[in-house]
N, C-alpha and C positions, 0 to 999 in steps of 0.2 A: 504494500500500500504506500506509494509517492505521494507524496504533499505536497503543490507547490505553492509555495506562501508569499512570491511573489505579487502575487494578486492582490495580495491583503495589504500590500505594503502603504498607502495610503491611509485607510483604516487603522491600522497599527503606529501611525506616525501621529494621528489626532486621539489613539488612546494615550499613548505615553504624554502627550501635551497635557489629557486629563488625568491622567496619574500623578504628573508632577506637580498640579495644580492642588491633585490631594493632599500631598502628603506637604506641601509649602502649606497648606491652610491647617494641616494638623500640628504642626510644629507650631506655627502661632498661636493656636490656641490652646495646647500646653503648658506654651510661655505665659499665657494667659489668665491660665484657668484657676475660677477661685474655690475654696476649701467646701463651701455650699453647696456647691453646683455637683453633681454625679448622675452619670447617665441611665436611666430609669432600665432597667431588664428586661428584655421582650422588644430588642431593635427603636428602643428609643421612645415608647410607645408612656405616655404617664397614665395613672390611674384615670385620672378624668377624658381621653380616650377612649379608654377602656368600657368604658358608660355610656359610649354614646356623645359625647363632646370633647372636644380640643381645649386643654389649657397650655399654652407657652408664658411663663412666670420670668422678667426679668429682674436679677437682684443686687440692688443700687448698693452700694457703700459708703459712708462717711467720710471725706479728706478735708472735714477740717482744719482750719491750720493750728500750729499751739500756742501762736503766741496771741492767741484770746479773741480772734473775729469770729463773731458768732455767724454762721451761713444761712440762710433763708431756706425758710422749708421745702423742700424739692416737692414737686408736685408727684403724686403717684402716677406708676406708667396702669394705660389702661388696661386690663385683662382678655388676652388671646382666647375666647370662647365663642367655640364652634357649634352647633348643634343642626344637625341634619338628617331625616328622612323622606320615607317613601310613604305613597298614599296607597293604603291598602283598600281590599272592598268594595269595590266602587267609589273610592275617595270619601269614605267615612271611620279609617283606622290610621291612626301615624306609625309608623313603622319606625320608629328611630336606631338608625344606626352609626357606625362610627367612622371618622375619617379614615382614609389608608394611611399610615404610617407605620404599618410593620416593613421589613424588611424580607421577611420568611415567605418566600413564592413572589417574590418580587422581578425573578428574572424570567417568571412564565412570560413572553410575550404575546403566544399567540392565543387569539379568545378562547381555539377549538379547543386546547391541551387546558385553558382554564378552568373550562365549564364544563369539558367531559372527559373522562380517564380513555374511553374507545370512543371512536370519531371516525367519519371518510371525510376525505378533506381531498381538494385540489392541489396543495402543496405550498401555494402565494398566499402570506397574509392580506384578510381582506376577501378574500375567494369564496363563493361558498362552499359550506360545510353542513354536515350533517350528523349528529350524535348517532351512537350505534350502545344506546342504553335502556332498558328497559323504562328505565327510571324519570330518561329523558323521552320519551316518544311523546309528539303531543295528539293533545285530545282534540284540539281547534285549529281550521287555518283561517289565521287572514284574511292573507293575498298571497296566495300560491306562490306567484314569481321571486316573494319576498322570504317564503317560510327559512331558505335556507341562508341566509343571510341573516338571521335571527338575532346575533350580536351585535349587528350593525343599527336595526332597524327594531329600537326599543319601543316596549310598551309602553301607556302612559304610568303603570303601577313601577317603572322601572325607572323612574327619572327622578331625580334628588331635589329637594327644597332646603333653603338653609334659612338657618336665623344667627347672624355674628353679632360681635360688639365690635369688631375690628373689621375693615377690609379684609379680604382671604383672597388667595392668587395661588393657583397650583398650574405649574408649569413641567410639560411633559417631551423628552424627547429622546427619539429611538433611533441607531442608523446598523446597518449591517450591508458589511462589503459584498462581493468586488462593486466599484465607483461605477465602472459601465455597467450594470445589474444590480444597483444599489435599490434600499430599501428604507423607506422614513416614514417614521410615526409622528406625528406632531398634536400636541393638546395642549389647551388652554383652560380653566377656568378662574374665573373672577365673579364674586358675590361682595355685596354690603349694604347694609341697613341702612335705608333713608332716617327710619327713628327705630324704636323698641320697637314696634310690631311692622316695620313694614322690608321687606326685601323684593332687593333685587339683585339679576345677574346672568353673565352667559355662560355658556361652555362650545367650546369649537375643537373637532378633531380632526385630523386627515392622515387617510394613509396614502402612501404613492408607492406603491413599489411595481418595478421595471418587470421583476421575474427572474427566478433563474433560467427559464424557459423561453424556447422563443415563442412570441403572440401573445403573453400569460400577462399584461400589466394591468393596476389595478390604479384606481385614482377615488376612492371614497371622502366623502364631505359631509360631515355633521356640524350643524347651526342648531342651538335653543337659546332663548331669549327668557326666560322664568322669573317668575316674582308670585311672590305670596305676603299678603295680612293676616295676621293674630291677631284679632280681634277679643274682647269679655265675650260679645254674644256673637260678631259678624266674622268668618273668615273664607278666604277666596285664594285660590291658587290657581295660576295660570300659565301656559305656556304655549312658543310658538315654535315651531321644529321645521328647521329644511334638511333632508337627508339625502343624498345622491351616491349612486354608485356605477361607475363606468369602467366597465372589465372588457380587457379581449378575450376570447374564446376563442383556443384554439384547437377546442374536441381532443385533445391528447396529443402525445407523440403516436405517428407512422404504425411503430413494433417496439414491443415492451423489452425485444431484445437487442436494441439498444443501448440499453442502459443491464440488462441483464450480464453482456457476453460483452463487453466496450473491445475487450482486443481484436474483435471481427472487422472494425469498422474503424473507419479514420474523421472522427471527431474529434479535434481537440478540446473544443468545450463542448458545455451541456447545452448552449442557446443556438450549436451549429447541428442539433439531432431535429431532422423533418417532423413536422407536426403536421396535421389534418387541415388545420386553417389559417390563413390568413391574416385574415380581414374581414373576421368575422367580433361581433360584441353587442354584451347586453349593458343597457343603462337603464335605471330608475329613479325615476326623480319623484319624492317625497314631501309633501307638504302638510302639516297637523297645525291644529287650535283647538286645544284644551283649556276649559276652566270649570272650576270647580266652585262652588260655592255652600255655604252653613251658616245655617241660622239658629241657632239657638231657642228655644221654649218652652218658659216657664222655672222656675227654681224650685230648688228644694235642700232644705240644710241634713248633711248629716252627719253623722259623728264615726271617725274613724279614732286611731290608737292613743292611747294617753288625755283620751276627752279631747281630743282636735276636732272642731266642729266646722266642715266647710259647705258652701253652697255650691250646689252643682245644678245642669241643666236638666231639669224634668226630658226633655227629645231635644233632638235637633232636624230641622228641612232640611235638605241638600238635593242642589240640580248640579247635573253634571253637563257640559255639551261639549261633542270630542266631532271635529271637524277632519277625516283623514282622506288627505288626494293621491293618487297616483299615479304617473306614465311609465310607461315601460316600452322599450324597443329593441326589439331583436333584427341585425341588422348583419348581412351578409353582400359586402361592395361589390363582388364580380363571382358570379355562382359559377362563370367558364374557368378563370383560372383555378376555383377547387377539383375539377374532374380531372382522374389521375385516370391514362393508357393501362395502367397495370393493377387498380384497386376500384373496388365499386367503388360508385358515388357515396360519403358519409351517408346522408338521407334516401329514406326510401321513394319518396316521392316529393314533388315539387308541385303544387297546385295553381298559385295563382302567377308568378312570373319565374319564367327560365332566367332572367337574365343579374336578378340581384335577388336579396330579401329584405322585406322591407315593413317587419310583425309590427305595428303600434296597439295599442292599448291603454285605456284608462281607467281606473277606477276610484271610485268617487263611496266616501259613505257619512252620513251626518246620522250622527247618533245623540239622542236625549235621554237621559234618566233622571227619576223622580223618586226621592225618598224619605222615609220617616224614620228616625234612630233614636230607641226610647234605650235612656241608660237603665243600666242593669241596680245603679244602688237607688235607684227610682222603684222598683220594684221590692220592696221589703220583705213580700209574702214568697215569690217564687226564685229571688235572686238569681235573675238575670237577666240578659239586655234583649233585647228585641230590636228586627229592623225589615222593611217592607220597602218594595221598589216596583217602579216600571218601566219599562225603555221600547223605547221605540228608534224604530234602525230605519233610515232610507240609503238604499245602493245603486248608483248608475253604473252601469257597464258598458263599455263600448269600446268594440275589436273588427278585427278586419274579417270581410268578408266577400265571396266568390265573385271575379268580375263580371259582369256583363258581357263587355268588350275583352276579347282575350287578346294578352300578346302572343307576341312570336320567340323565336332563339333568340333575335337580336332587337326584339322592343319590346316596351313593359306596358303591363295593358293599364285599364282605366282602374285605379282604386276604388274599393268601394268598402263602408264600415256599416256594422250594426250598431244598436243602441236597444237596452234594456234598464227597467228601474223596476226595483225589486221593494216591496217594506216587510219589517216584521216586526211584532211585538210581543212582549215576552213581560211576565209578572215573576217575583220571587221573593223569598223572604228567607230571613236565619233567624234563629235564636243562639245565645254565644254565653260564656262566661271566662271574660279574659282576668280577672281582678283575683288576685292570689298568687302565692309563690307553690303552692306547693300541685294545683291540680287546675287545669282549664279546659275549656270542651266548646266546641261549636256543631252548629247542626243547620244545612241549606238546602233551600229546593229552587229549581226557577223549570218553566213553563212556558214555551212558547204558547200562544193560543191566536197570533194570528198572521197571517202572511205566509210568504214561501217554507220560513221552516215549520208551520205549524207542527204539533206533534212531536218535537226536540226537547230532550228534558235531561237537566241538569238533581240529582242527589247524592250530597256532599255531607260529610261529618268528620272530624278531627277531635282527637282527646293528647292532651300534654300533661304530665304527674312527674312527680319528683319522690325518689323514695330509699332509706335506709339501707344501703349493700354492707355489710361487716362495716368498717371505719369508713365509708366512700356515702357519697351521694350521688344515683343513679338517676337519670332521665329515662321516660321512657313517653315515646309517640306513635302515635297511631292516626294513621289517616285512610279515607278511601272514598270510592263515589262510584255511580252507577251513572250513565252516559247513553243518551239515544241523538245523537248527532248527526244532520244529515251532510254529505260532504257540499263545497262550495261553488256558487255557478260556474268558474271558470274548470274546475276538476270533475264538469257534468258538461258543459258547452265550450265549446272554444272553437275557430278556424284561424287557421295560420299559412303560410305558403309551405311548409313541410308534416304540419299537420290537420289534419280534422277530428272532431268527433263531438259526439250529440249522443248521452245517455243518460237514465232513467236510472240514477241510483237508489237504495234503498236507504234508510238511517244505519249507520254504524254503532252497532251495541257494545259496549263497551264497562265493563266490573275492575276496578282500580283497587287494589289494597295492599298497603303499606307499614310500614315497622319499625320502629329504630330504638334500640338501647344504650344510653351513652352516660360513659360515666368520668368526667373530666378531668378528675386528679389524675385519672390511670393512663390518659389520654388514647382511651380505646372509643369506638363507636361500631359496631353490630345493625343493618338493616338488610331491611329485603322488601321484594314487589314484586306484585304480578299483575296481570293482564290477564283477561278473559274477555276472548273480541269472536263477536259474530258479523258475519258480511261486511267483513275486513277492508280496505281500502286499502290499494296498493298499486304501482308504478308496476304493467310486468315487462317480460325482458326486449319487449318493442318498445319500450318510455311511455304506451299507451293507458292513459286509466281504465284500472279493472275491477272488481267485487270479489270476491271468494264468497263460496256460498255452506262454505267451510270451515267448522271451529276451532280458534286458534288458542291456544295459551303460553305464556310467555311469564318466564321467573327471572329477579337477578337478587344473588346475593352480596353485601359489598363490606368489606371490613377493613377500617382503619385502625392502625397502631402508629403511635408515636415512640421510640426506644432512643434514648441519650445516656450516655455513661461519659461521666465530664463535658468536657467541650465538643464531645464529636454525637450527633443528633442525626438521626432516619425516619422518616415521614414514609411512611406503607400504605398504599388502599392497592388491596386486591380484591377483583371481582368477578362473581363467576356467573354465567348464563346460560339458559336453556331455553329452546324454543320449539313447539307440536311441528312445525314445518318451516325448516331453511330455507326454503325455495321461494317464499312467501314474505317472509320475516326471517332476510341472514342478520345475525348478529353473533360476534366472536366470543368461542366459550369461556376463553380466562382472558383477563385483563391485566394490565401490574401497571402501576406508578409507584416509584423509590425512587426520595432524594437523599443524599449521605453527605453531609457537609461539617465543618469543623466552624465551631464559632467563636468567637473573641472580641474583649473591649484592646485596641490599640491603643496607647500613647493617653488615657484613659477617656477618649473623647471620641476615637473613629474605630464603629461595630462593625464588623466581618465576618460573612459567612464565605467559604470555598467550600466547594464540593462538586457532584453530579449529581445529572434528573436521570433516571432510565426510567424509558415506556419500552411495552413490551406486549401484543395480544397474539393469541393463536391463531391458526390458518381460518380463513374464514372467505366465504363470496363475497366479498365488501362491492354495494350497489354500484354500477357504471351509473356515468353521469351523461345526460343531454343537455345541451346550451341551448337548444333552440327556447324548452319548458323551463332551463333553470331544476329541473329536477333528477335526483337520485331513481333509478330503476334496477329491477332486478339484473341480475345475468349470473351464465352458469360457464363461462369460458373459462376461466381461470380461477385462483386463489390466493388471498395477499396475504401475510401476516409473517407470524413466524421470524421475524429479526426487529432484533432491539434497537430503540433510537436512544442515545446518550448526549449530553449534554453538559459540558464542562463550564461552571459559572462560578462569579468571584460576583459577591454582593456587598455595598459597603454602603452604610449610614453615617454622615458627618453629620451632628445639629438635624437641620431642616429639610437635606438634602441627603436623597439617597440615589446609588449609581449601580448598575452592573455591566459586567463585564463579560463574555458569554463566547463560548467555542461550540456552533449547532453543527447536530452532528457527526459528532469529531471522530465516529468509527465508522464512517462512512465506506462501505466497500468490505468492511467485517463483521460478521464474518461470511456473506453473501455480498451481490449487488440488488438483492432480489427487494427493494427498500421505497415498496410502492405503495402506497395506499387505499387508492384501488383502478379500474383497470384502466392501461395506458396515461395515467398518471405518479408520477415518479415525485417522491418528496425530495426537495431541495438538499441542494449537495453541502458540504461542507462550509461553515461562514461563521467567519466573525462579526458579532455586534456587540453594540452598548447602549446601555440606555440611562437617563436621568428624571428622575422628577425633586422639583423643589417645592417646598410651600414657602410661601411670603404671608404677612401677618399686618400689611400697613399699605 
């Protein structure tokens, strides 16, 4: 295995500028540093963190002089306090949780490895991807085109509200070599309180990256504009999202033995290996207006611990309105130069123009909800909350459709689109008891009753308890739901110039239930799920939607341990999977993620972890991908899995500012080349990055 590290040589000249930058800044602040001050354990992280809020405490000193001027009272500095969550529910629960300042998983860069242990993935951050978890499959789509881009293109339940006393500024940024193939992350956010209740603030991120592949670049754009009031009785959050994402697709490489058998063939790099397209790419452009609103009605005093006597709100109103647009274009410049003398045509057929592709689409959906949320210490007799809702959904759709006028080889005939608007409404209610440390439980239904999904029914219940193990304190969760979901117009209608199809799906039935034991001192966690799905919904090995009319079931089990003996720490989830039919539903039977890293305070001010990540899953049919849908489909050609990804990373926290340092990769070629993800996509070779995020407090 040759390495040549040429390539890097840029990259590696702008990390040594950042190294030397470190370690000048940690020697000054050594010089520095006062007797007070000591860095908090857990990567820097202080207890009020740890809560749910940000405190940074700076501690002034006395330098009086002695021969007797008395100095004027120094004003105290204001307090760095953070506090930020997520609107759960329907925007009737705050989710409070806490800013990132650990260090610990700090060099995951890519969403897929964040958010799921098994994944198919294209290879380019930014690309879609698609979980291969039990745990993770979801019960709802969208907008198809968007399902797998899911990291990119957040819910409104996934987008953060802050309340500071100070300005807050978190500054992010990623780069990974070679320079002609390079790769950048870039993020922004800035939040601050006009007064005590009132915020505002944006966040901006982009990814751009080239590709190690050739046609593979990616250019993602995320905009929000958010602000929220805490109001006594009135509160409203609001936001305004643009999202874009602009990928070539280039259908894969040629032959997987390419990259498989490399001594056959005289490539020198990976971007000189022939791919399927072009000049081919899908874009999406995203547009949302969310806001939220609470009213408060009615009081009531009551008496919590020590005789504390507070008033609280008998219910509250809240209307929710979530404004969500989309285009989409699937676009192929010259359909002549993809037919190869020696390979069919990628697609099986061509419908509306031989001569380019030219798929648009939009969709469009204004959704209202309407709710009543009686608190739980309102209720004295049955202690607990109550809450009742209704929503009403309008959808317009419009996509292309069959010309008229047809063209020829060499001309493009007349465009022509359809147009559909779809409503539905749907009623639902929970009863909850979240108030207690030691045992909490919810219980939901919701009910379409009118419109296209009539007949869709949502029943949902959750229990959380806390309880005595020998010396330990155990958690234990349970969750689960019964699901009649029918799937969505575009996964029932659609025409495109490489596809059609018009059918009459059934609702997808669906039995969810869930488990989890965890008990924190030990740092173990024990779950499991399963699935029980009738008239299944799936991609088959033509990309075409289809039905099973065949019962499926689907288990994963997933255990995490944490083991440190001194400074040297291993982070374990293994996971294991079973499914009634592969063919259907592949998913890889064993999974592994293990990081093994060594930690330390330097110079007693700059925290460090080194170590590796290894992924690792079994052989398994991992879904081929189509560009034209954006979607994952079946196939039985081949098998990917079976070789480890590793991952050599150096993570450091100075103060406010944490960095890593990262070799992806770095067994590239061992002990196989066989290092695909799935078929005719190859994960990225070898590469050095780094990355930084700072926070600023002013």
């Amino acid at each position: 295995m040759v390495v040549d590290f040429s390539i890097y040589l840029p990259c590696m000249r702008s990390l040594l500028i950042l190294i030397s930058y470190i370690l000048l800044s940690v020697f000054t602040l050594n010089a520095q540093i006062m007797p007070d001050r000591e860095l908090v354990p857990g990567g820097g992280r202080t207890p009020a963190q740890q809560e749910g809020h940000t405190d940074d405490h700076h501690h002034d000193h006395d330098h009086s002089h002695d021969h007797g001027e008395v100095s004027e009272p120094r004003q105290q500095p204001v307090e760095h306090k953070i506090t930020n969550w997520f609107l759960k529910d329907l925007g009737t629960r705050r989710d409070t949780v806490s800013i990132d300042t650990l260090s610990q998983g700090f060099q995951i860069h890519n969403p897929a490895n964040r958010e799921a242990i098994a994944s198919v993935q294209l290879g380019n951050i930014g690309a879609p991807w698609q979980p291969a978890m039990v745990s993770k499959m979801p019960i709802y789509s969208r907008f198809m085109f968007a399902d797998n881009l899911r990291s990119f293109f957040k819910e409104p339940e996934e987008w953060r509200y802050y309340n500071t006393k100070t300005p807050y500024t978190n500054l992010y940024y990623q780069y990974a070599a070679p320079k002609r193939r390079s790769e950048e992350v870039v993020g922004v956010l800035f939040t601050q309180n006009v007064n005590k209740r009132w915020n505002v603030g944006f966040d901006y991120q982009l990814i751009s990256s080239i590709g190690r592949y050739e046609a593979q670049q990616v250019e993602n754009r995320h905009f929000r504009f958010f602000s929220s009031y805490n109001g006594p009785r009135y509160e409203v959050h609001g936001s305004y999202v643009y999202n874009k994402t602009d990928q070539l697709e280039n259908a894969g490489i040629e032959d997987d033995d390419f990259v498989l058998n490399p001594q056959r063939y005289d490539y020198d790099e990976k971007e000189n290996i022939p791919v399927r397209f072009y000049d081919a790419s899908n874009r999406i452009d995203n547009h949302q207006i969310f806001v939220n609103q609470a009213l408060n009605i009615g009081n009531i005093t009551v008496s919590r611990r020590e005789g504390e006597r507070v008033e609280l709100p008998v219910g509250t109103a809240i209307h929710t309105f979530h404004l969500d647009r989309n285009r989409r274009q699937h676009r192929i410049e010259n359909l002549r130069n993809s037919f190869s003398p020696n390979e069919p045509f990628f697609y099986d057929n061509i419908y509306i123009d031989t001569t380019k592709t030219r798929d648009y689409l939009y969709y469009t959906s204004i959704k209202n909800t309407f709710q009543l949320r009686f608190n739980e210490e309102a209720n004295p007799l049955l202690q607990f909350g109550l809450r009742a809702f209704i929503t009403n959904e309008v959808e317009q759709f419009t996509f292309p459709a069959l010309p008229e006028v047809e063209g020829t080889f060499t001309t493009s005939p007349e465009y022509m689109s359809e147009e559909e608007q779809l409503t539905t409404t749907l009623i639902g209610g929970q009863i909850f008891k979240n108030l207690g440390e030691s045992f909490r439980w919810n219980a939901g239904m919701r009910l379409y009753f009118q419109g296209y999904r009539t007949g869709d029914t949502e029943i949902t219940g959750a229990i959380n308890s806390q309880f005595r193990l020998a010396n330990d304190t155990a958690g234990i969760f349970a969750d689960g739901g019964l699901y009649l979901v029918s799937p969505g117009f575009f996964e029932s209608r659609y025409t495109s110039n490489h596809f059609i199809w018009d059918e009459r799906f059934d609702q997808v039935k669906t039995l969810r239930l869930r488990g989890a034991v965890k008990i924190p001192t030990r740092k173990f966690e024990l779950s499991a799920e399963t699935r029980l799905i009738n008239d299944y919904f799936y991609w088959d090995q033509n990309a075409m939607p289809t039905q099973s009319g065949s019962f499926l079931r689907a288990v994963e089990f997933r255990l995490f341990k944490h083991f440190n003996l001194g400074n040297f720490h291993n982070h374990n989830t293994i996971l294991y999977q079973l499914t009634s039919n592969s063919e259907l539903m592949p998913l890889p039977e064993w999974s592994l993620y293990s990081s093994l890293y060594y930690q330390n305070t330097l110079f007693e001010v700059l925290f460090v972890q080194l170590g590796f990540d290894l992924r690792y899953n079994t052989r398994w049919y991992s879904p081929a991908y189509m560009p034209a849908t954006g979607q994952f489909h079946a196939q039985r050609q081949r098998k990917t899995g079976d070789y480890p990804y590793v991952d050599l990373f150096l993570n450091m926290q100075l103060k406010r500012a944490r960095i890593f340092i990262k070799m992806d990769h770095i067994n590239q070629g061992y002990p196989n080349n066989d290092y695909f993800h799935t078929l005719n996509y190859p994960a990225n070779p070898r590469a050095i990055r780094f990355g930084l995020s700072w926070n600023f407090y002013d």
